[in-house]
C-alpha positions in Angstrom: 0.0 0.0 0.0 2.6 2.5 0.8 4.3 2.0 -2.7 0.9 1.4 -4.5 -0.3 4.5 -3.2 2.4 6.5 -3.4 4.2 8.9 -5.3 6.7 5.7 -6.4 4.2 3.5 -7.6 5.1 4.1 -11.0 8.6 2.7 -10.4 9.8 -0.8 -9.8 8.6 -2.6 -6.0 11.4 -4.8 -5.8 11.3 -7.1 -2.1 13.7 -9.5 -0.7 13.6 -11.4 2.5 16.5 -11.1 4.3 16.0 -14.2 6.6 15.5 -16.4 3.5 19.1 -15.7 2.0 22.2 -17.0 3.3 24.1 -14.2 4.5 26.6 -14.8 2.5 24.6 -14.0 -0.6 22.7 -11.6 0.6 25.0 -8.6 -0.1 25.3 -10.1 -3.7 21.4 -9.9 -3.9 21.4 -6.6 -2.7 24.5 -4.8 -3.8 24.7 -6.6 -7.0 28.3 -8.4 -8.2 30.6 -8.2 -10.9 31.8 -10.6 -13.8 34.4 -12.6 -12.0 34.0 -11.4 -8.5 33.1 -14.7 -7.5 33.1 -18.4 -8.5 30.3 -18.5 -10.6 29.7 -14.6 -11.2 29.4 -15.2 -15.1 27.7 -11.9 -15.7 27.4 -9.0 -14.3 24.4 -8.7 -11.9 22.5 -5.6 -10.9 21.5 -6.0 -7.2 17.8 -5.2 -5.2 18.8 -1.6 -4.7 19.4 -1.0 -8.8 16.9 -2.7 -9.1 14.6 -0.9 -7.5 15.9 3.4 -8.9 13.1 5.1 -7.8 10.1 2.9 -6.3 10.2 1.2 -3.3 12.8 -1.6 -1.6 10.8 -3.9 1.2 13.2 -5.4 3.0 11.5 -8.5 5.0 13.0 -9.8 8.3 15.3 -7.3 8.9 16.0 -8.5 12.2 17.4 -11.6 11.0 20.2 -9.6 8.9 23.7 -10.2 10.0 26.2 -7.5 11.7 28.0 -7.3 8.4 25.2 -7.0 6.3 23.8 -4.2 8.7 27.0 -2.5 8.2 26.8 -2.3 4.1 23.0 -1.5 4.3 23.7 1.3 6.5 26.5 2.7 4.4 24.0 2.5 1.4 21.6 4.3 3.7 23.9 7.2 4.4 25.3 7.9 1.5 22.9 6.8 -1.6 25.6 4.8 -3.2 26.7 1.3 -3.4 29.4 -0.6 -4.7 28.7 -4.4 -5.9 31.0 -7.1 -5.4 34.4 -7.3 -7.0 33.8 -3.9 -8.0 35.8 -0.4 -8.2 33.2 2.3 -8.4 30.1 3.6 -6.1 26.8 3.2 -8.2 24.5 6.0 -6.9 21.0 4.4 -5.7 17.5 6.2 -4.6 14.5 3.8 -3.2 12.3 4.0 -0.4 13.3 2.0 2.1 10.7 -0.1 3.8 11.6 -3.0 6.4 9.5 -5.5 8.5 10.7 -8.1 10.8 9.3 -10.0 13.8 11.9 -9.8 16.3 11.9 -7.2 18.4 14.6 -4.5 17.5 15.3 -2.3 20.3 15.6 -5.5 22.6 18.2 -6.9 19.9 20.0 -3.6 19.6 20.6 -4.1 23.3 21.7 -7.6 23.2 24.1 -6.6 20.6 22.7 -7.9 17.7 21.2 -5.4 15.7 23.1 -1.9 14.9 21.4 1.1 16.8 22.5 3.7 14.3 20.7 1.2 11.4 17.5 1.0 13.5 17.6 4.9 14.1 18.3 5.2 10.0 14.8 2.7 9.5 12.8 4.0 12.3 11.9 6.8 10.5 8.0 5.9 10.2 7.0 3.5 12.5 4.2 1.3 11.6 3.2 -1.1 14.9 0.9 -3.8 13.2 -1.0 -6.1 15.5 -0.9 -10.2 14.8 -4.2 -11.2 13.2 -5.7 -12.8 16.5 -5.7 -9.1 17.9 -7.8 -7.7 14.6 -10.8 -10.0 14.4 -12.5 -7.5 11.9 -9.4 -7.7 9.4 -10.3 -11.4 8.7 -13.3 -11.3 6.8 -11.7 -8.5 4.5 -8.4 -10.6 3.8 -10.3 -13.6 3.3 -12.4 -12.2 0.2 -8.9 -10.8 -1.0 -7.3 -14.3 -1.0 -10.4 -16.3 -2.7 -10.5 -13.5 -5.1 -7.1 -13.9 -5.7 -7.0 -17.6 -5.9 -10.4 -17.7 -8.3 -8.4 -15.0 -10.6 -5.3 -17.5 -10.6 -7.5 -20.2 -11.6 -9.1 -18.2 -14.6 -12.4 -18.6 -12.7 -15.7 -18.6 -14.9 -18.9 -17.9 -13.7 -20.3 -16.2 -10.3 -17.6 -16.0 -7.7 -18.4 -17.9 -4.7 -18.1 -15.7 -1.5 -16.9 -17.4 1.7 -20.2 -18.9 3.8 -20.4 -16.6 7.3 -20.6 -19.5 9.3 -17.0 -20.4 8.0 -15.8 -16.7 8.2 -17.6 -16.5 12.1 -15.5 -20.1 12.8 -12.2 -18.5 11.2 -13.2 -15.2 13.7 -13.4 -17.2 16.8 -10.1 -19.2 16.5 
């Protein structure tokens, strides 16, 4: 929604999840690489924030990024450039930064394992979003979505089916 709705939604929505990576491709995938700069760098690859000029990056489990990653994204942060892997020059980059994760941040900055100057750079507009058990009302609206969304995938013909309410009442109450 904030990309779709926004003044970027024109531009590319580019998202990666960060916990699903391992780390040590994670700054390829989002820094990009260079022919050669690794076994197996064949081609030159432009990374998430490329990628993304102009729209939106979502960053998914942030949390689970590693110190040294932190460090990279927050140099990318400060300064709008990055430099990809096996390479020699800074590649300016502008995206809206947007990042979600589970764990709790401010509790891992103080364990030492999340950088407090990267959470400061990414706190900039917090949004605190309740788990689904705590928004009853949400369910009936997401539900709709999803069939409608799994009808459309299957080329559905004829009248939609809408989901029964005793079904969306037992999905409430769980």
């Amino acid at each position: 929604a904030l990309h779709g709705l926004g003044s970027r939604a024109a531009r590319p929505f580019v998202a990666i999840n960060c916990a699903a990576i391992p780390d040590t491709m994670l700054e390829a995938e989002l820094f990009g690489y260079e022919k050669g700069a690794f076994t197996g760098a064949i081609r030159l690859h432009r990374g998430r924030f490329e990628q993304t000029q102009g729209g939106t990056l979502f960053l998914d489990e942030i949390g689970e990024m590693s110190p040294a990653a932190q460090v990279r994204l927050l140099r990318a942060l400060e300064t709008g450039v990055v430099q990809r892997l096996g390479g020699e020059r800074d590649t300016p980059v502008e995206a809206r930064v947007v990042a979600a994760t589970h764990q709790p941040l401010e509790e891992r900055v103080a364990a030492g394992l999340f950088r407090q100057d990267l959470l400061y750079r990414l706190n900039v507009l917090p949004v605190h979003l309740p788990p689904l058990a705590q928004r009853p009302q949400d369910l009936a609206l997401l539900a709709e979505r999803f069939l409608a969304t799994s009808l459309r995938d299957m080329v559905w013909e004829g009248a939609p089916p809408h989901l029964d309410p005793q079904a969306l009442a037992l999905l409430q109450s769980q």
